[in-house]
PDB file of the backbone (N, CA, C, O) and the ligand in Angstrom, with CONECT records:
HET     ZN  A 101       1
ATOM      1  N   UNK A   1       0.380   0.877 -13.222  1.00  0.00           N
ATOM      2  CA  UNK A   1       0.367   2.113 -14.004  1.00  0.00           C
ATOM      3  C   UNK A   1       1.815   2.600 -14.135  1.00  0.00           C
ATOM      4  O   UNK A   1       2.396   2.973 -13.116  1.00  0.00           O
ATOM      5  N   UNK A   2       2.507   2.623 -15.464  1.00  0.00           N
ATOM      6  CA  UNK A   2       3.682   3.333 -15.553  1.00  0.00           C
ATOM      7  C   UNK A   2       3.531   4.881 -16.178  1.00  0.00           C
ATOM      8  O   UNK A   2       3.031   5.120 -17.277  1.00  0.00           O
ATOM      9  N   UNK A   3       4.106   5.960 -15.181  1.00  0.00           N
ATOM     10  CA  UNK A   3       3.778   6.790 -15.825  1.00  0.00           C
ATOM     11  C   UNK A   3       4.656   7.364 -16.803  1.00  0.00           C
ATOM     12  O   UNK A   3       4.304   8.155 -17.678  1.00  0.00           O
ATOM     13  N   UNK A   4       6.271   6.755 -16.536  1.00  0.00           N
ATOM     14  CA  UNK A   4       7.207   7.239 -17.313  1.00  0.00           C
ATOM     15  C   UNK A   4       6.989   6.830 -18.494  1.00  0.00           C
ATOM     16  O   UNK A   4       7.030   7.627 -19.432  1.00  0.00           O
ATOM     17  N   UNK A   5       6.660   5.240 -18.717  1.00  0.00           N
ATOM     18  CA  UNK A   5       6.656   5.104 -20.270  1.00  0.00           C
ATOM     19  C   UNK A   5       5.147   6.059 -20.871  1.00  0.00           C
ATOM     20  O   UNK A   5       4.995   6.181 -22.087  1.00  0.00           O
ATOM     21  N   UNK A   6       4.603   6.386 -20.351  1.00  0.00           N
ATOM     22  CA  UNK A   6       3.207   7.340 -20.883  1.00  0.00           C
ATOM     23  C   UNK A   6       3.342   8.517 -20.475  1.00  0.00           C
ATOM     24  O   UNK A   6       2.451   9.154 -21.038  1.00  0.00           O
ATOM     25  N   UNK A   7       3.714   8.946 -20.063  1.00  0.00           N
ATOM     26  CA  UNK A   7       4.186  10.998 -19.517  1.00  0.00           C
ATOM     27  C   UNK A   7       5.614  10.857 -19.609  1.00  0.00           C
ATOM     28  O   UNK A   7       5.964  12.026 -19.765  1.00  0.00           O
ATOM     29  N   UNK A   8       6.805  10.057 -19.610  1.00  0.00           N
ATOM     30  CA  UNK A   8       8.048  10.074 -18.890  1.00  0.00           C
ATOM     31  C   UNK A   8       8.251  11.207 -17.952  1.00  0.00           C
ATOM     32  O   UNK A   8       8.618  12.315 -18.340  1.00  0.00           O
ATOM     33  N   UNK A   9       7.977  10.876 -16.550  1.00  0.00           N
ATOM     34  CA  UNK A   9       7.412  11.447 -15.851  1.00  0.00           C
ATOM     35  C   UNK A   9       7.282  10.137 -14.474  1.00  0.00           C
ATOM     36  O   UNK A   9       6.243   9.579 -14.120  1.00  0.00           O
ATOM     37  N   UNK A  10       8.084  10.015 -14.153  1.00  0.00           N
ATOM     38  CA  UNK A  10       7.864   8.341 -13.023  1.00  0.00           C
ATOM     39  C   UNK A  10       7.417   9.174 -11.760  1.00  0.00           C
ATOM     40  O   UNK A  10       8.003  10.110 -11.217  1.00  0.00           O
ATOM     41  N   UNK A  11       6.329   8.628 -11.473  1.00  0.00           N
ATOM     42  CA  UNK A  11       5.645   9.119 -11.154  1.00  0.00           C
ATOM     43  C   UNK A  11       4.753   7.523  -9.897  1.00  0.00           C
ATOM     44  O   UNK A  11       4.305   6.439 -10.272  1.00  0.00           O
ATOM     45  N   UNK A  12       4.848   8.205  -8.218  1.00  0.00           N
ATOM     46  CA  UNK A  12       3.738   7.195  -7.249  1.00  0.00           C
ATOM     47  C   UNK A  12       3.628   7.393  -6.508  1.00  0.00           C
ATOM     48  O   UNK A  12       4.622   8.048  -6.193  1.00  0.00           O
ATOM     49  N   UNK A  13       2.932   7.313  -5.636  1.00  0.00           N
ATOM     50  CA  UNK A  13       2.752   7.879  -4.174  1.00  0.00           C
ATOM     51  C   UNK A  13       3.064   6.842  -3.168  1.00  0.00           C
ATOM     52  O   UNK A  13       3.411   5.779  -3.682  1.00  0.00           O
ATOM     53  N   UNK A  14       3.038   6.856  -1.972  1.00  0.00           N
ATOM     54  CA  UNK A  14       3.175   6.229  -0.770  1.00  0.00           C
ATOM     55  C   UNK A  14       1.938   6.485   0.539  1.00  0.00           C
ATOM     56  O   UNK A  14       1.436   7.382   1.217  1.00  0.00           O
ATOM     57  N   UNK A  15       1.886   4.870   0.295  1.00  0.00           N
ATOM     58  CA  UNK A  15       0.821   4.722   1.572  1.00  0.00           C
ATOM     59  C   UNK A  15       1.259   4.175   2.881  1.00  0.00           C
ATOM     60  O   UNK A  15       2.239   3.431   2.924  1.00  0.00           O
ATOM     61  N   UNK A  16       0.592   4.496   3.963  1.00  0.00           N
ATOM     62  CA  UNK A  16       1.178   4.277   5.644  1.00  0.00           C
ATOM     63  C   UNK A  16      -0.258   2.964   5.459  1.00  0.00           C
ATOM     64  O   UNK A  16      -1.402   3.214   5.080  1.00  0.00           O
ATOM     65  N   UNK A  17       0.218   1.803   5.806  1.00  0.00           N
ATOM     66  CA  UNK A  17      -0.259   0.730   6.381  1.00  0.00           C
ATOM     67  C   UNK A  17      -1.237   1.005   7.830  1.00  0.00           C
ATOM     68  O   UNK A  17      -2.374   0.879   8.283  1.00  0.00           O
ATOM     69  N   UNK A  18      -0.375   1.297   8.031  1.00  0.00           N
ATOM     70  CA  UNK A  18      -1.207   1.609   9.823  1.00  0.00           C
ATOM     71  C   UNK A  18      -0.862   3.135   9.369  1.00  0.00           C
ATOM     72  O   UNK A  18       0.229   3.401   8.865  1.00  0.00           O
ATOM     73  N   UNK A  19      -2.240   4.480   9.664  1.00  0.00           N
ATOM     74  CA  UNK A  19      -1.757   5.360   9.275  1.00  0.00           C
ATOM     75  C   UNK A  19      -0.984   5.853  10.416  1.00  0.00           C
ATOM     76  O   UNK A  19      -1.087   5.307  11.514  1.00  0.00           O
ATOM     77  N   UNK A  20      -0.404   6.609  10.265  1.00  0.00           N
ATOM     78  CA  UNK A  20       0.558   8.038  11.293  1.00  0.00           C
ATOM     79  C   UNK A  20      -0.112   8.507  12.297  1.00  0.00           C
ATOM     80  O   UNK A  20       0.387   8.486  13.422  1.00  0.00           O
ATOM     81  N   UNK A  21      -2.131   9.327  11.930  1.00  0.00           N
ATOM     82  CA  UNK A  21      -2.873   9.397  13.072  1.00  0.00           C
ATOM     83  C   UNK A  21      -3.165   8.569  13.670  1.00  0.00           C
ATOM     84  O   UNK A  21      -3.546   8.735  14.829  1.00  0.00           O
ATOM     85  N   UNK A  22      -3.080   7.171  13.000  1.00  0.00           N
ATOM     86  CA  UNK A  22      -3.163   6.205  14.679  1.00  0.00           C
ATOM     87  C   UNK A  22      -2.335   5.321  14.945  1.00  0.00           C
ATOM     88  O   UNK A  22      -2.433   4.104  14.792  1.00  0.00           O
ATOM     89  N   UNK A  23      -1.283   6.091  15.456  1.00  0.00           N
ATOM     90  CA  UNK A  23       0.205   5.828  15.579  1.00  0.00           C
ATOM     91  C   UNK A  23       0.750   4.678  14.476  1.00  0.00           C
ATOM     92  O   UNK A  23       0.842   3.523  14.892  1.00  0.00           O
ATOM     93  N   UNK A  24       1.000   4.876  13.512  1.00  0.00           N
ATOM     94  CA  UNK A  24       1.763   3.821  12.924  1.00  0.00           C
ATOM     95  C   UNK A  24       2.824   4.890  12.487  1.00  0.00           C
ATOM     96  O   UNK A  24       2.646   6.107  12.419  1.00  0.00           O
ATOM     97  N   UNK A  25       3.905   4.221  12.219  1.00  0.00           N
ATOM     98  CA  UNK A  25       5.468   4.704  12.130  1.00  0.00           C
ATOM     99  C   UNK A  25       5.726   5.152  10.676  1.00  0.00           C
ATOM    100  O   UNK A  25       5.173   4.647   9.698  1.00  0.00           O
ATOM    101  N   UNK A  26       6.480   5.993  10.646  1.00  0.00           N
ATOM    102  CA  UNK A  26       6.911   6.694   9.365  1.00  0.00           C
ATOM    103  C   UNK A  26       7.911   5.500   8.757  1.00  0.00           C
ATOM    104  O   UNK A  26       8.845   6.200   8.364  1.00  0.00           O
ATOM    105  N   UNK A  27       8.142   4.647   8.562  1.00  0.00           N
ATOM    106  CA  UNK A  27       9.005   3.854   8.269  1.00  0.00           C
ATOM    107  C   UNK A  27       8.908   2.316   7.348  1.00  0.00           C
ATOM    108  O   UNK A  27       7.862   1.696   7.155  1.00  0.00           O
ATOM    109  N   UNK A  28       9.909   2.024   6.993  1.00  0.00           N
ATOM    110  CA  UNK A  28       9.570   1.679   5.009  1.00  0.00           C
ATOM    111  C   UNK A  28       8.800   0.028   5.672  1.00  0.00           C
ATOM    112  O   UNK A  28       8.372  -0.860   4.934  1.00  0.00           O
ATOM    113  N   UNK A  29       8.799   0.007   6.439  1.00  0.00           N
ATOM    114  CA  UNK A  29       7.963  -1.354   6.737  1.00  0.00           C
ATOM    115  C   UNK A  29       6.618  -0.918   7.177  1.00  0.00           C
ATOM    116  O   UNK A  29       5.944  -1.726   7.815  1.00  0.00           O
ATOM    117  N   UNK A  30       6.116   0.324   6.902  1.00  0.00           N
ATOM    118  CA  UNK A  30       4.678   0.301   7.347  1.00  0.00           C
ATOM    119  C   UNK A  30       4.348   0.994   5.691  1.00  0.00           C
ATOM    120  O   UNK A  30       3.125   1.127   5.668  1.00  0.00           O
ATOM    121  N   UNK A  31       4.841   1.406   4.533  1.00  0.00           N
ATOM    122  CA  UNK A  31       5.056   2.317   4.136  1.00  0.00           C
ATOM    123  C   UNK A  31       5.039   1.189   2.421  1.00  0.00           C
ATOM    124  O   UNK A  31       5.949   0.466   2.016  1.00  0.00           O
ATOM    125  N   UNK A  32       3.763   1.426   1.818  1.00  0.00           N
ATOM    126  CA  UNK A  32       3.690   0.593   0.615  1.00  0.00           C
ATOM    127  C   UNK A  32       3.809   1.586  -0.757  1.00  0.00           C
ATOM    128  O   UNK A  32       2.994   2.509  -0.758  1.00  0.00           O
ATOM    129  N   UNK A  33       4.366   1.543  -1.469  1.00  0.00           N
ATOM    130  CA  UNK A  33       4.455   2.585  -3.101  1.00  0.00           C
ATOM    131  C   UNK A  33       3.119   1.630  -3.619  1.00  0.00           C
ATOM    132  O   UNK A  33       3.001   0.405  -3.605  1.00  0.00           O
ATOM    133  N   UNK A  34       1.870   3.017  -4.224  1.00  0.00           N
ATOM    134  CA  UNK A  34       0.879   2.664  -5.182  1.00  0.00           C
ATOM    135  C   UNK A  34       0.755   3.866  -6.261  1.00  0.00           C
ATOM    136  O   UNK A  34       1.363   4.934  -6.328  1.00  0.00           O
ATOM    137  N   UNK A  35      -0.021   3.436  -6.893  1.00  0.00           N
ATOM    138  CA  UNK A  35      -0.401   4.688  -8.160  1.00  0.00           C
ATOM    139  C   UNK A  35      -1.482   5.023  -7.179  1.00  0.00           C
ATOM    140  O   UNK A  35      -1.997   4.334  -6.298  1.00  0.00           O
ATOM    141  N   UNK A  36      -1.808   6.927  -7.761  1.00  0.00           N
ATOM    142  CA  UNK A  36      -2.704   7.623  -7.244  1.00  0.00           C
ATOM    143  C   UNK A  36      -4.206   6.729  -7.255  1.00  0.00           C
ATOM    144  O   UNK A  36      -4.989   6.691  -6.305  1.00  0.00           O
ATOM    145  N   UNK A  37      -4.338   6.220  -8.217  1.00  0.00           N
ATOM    146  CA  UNK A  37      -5.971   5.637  -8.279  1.00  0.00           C
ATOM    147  C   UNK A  37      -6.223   4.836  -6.950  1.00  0.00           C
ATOM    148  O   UNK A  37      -7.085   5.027  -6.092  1.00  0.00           O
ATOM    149  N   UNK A  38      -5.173   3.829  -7.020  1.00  0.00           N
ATOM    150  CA  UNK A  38      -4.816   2.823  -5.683  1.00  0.00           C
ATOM    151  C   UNK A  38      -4.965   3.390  -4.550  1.00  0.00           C
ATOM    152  O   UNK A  38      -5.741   3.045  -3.659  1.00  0.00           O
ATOM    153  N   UNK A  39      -4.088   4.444  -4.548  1.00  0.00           N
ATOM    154  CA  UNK A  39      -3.946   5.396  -2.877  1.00  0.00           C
ATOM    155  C   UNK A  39      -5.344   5.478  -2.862  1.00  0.00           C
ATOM    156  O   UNK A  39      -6.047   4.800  -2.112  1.00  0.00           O
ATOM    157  N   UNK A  40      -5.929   6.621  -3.999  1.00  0.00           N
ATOM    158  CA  UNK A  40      -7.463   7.000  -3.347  1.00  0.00           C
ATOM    159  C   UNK A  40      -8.327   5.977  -2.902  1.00  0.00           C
ATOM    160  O   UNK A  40      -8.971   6.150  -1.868  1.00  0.00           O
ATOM    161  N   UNK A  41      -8.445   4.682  -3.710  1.00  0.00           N
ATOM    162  CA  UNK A  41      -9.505   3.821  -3.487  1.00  0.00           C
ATOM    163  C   UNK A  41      -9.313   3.067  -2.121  1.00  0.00           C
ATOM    164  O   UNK A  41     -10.289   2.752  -1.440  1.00  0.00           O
ATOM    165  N   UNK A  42      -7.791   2.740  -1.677  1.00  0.00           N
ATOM    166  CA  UNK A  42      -7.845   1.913  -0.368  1.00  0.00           C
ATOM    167  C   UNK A  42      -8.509   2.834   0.644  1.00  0.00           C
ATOM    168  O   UNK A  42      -9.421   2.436   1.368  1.00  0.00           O
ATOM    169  N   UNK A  43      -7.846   4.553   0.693  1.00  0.00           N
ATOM    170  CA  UNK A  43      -8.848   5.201   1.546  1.00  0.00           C
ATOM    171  C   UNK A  43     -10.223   5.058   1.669  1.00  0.00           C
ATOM    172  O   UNK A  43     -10.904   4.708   2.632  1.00  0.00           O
ATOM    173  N   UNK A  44     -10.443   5.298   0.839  1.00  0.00           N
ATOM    174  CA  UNK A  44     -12.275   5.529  -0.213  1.00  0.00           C
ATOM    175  C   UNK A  44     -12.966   4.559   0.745  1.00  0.00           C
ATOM    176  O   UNK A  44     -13.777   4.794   1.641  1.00  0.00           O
ATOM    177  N   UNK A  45     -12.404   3.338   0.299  1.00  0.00           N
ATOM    178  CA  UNK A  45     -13.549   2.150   0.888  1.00  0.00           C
ATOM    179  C   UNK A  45     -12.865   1.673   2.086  1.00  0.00           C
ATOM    180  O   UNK A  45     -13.315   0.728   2.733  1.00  0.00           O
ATOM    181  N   UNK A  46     -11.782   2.297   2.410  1.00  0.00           N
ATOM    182  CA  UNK A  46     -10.810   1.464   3.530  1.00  0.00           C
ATOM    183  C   UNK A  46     -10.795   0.538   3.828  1.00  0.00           C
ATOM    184  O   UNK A  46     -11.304   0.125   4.870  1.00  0.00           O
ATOM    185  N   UNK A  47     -10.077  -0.249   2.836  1.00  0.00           N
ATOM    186  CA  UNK A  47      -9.661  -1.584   2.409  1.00  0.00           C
ATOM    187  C   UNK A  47      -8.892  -1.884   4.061  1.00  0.00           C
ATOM    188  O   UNK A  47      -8.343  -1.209   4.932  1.00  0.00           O
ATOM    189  N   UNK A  48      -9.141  -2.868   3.897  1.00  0.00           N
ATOM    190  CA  UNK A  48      -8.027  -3.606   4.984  1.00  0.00           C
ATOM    191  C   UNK A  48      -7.283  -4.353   4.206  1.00  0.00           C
ATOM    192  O   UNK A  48      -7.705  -5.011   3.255  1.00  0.00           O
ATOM    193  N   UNK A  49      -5.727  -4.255   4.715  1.00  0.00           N
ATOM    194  CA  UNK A  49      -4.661  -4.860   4.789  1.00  0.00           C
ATOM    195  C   UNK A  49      -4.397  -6.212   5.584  1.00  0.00           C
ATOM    196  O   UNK A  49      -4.115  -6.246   6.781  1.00  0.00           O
ATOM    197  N   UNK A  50      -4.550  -7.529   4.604  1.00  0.00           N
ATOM    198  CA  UNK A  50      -3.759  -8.866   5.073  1.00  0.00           C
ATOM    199  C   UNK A  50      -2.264  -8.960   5.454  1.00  0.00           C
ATOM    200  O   UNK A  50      -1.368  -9.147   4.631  1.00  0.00           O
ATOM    201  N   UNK A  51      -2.122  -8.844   6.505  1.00  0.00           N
ATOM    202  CA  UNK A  51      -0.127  -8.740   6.396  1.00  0.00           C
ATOM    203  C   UNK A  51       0.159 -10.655   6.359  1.00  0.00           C
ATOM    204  O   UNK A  51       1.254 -11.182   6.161  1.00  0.00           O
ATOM    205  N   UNK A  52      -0.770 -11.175   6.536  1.00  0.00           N
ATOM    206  CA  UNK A  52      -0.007 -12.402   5.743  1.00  0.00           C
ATOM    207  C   UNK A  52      -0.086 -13.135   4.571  1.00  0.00           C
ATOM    208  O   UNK A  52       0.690 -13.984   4.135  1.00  0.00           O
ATOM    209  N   UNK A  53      -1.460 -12.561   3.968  1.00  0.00           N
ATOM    210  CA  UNK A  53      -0.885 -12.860   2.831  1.00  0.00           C
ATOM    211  C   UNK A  53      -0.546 -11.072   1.562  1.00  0.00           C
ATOM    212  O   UNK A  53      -0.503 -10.918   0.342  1.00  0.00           O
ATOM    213  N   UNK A  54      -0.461 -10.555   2.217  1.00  0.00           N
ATOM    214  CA  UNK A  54       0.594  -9.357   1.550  1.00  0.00           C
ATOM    215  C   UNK A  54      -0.838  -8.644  -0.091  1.00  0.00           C
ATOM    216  O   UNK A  54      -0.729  -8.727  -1.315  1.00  0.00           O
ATOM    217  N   UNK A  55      -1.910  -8.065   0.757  1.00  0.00           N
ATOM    218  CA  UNK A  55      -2.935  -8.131   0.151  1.00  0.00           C
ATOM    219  C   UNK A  55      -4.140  -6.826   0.869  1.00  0.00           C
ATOM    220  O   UNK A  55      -4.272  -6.349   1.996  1.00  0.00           O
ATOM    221  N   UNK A  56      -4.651  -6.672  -0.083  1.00  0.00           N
ATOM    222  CA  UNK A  56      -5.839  -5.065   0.551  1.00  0.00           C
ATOM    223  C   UNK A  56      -7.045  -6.160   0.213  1.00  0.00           C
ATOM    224  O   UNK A  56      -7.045  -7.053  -0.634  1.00  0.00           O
ATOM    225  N   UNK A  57      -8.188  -5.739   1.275  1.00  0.00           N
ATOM    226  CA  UNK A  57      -9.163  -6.708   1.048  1.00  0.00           C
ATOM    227  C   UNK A  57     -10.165  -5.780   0.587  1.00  0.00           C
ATOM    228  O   UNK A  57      -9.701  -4.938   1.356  1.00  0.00           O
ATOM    229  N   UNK A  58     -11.017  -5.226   0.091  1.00  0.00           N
ATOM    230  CA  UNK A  58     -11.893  -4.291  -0.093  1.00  0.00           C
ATOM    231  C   UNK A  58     -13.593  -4.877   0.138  1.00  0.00           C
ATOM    232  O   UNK A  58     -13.845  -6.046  -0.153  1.00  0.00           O
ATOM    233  N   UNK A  59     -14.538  -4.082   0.604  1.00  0.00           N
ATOM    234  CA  UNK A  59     -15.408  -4.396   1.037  1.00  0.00           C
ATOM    235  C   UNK A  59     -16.676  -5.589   0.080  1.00  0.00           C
ATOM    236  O   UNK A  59     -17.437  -6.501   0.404  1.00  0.00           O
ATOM    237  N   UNK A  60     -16.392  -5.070  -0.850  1.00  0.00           N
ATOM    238  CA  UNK A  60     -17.076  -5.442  -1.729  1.00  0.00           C
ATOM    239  C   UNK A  60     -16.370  -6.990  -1.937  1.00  0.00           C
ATOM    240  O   UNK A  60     -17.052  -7.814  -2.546  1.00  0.00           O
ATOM    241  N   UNK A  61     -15.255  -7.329  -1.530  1.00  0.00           N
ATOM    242  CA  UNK A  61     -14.652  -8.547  -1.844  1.00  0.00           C
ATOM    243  C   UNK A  61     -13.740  -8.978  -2.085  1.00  0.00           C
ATOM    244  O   UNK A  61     -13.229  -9.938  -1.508  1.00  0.00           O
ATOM    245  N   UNK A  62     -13.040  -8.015  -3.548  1.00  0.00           N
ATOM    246  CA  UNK A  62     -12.308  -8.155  -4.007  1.00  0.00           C
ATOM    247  C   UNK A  62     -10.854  -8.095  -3.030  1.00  0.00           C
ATOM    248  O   UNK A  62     -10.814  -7.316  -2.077  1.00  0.00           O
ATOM    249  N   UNK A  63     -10.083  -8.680  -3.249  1.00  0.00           N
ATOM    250  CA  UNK A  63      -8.539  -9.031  -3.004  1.00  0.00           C
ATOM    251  C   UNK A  63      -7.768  -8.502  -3.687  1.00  0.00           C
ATOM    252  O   UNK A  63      -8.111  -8.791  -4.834  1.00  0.00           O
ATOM    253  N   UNK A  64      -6.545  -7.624  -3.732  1.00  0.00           N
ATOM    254  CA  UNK A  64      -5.421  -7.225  -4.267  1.00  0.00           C
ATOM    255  C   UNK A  64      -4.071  -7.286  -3.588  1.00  0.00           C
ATOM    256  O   UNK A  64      -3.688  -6.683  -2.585  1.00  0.00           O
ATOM    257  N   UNK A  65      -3.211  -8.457  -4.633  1.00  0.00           N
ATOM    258  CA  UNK A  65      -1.810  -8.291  -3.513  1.00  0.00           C
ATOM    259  C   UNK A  65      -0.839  -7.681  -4.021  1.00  0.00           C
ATOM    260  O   UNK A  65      -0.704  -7.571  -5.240  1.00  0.00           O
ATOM    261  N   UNK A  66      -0.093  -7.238  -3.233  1.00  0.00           N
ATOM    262  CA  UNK A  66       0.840  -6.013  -3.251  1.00  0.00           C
ATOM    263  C   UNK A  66       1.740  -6.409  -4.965  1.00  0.00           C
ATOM    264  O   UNK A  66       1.353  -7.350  -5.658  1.00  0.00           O
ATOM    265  N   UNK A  67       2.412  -5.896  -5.203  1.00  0.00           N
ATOM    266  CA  UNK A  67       3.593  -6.108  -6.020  1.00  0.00           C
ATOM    267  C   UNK A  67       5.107  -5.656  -5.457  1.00  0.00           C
ATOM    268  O   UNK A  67       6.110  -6.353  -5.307  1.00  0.00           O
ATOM    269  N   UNK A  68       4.945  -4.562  -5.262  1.00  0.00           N
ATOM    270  CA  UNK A  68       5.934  -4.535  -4.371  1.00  0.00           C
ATOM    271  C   UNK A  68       6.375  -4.813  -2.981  1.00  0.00           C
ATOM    272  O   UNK A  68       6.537  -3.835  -2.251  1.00  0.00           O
ATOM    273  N   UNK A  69       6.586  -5.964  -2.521  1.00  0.00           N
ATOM    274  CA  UNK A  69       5.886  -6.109  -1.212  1.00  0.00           C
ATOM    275  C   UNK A  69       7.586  -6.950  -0.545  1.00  0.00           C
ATOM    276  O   UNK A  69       7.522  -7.471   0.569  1.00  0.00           O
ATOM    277  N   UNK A  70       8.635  -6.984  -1.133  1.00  0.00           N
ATOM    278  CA  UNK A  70       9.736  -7.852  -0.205  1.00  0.00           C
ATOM    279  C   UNK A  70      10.042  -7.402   0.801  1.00  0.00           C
ATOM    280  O   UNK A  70      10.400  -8.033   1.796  1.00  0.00           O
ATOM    281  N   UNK A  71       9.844  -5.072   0.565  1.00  0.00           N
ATOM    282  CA  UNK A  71      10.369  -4.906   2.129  1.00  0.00           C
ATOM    283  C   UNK A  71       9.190  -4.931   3.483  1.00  0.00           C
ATOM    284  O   UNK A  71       8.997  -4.539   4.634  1.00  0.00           O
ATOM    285  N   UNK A  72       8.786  -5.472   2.694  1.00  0.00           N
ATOM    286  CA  UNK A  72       7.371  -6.623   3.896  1.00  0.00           C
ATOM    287  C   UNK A  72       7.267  -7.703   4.218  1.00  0.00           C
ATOM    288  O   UNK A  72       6.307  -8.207   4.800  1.00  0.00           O
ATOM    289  N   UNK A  73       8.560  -8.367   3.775  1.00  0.00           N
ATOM    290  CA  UNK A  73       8.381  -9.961   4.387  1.00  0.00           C
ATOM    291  C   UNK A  73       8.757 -10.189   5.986  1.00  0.00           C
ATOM    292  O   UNK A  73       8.180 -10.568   7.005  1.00  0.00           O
ATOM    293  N   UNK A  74       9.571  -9.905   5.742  1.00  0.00           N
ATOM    294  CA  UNK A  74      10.335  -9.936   7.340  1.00  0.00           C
ATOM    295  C   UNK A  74       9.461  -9.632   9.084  1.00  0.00           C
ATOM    296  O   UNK A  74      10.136  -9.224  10.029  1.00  0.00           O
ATOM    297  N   UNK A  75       8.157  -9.872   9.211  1.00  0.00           N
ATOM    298  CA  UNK A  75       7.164  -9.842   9.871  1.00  0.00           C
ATOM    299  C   UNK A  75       7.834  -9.123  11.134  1.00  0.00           C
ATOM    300  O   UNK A  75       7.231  -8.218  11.711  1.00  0.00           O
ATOM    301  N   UNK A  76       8.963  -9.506  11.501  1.00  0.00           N
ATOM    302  CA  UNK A  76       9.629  -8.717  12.950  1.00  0.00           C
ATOM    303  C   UNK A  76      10.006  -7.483  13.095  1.00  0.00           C
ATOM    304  O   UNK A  76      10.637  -7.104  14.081  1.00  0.00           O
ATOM    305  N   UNK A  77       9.596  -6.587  11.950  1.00  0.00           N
ATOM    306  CA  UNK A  77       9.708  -5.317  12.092  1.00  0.00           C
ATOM    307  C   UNK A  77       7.964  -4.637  12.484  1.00  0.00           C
ATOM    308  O   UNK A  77       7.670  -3.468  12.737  1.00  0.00           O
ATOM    309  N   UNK A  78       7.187  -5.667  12.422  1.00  0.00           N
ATOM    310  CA  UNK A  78       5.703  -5.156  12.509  1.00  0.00           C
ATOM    311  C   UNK A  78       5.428  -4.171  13.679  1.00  0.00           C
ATOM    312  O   UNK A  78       5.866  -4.490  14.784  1.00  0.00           O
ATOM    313  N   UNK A  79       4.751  -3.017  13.545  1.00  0.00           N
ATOM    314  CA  UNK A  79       4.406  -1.839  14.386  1.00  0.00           C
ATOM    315  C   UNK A  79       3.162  -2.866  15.097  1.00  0.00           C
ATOM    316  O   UNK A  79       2.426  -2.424  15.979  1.00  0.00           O
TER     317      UNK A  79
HETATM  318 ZN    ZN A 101      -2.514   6.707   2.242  1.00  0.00          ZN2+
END
């Protein structure tokens, strides 16, 4: 979803991987940029997160992998 080229207006939120209430770290390796729809739905159905293959699994089945995902390669920063 771009919102600048359709509102110009750039526009995304940020999600905690491991959230904050159960201890996961404020920090850009736990810490993924999605559009609002995204944010709500991983909550919604609380998708789980593949950290190897860089992906939300959702209950129903479906698979989604990140796009922005390089400052996630580096596995040795993992909380
Ligand atoms: Zn979130």
């Amino acid at each position: 979803m771009n919102f600048r080229a359709k509102y110009d207006e750039p526009f995304a939120e940020t999600h905690h991987i491991n959230p904050l209430s159960d201890g996961g770290l404020d920090i850009s390796k736990n810490i993924i940029v999605t559009c609002p729809n995204h944010h709500r739905i991983i909550h919604k159905t609380d998708a789980q997160f593949d950290y190897e293959r860089l992906l939300y699994k959702y209950p129903n089945g479906l698979e989604e992998r990140l796009i922005l995902a390089d400052h996630l390669e580096h596995k040795s920063f993992w909380v």
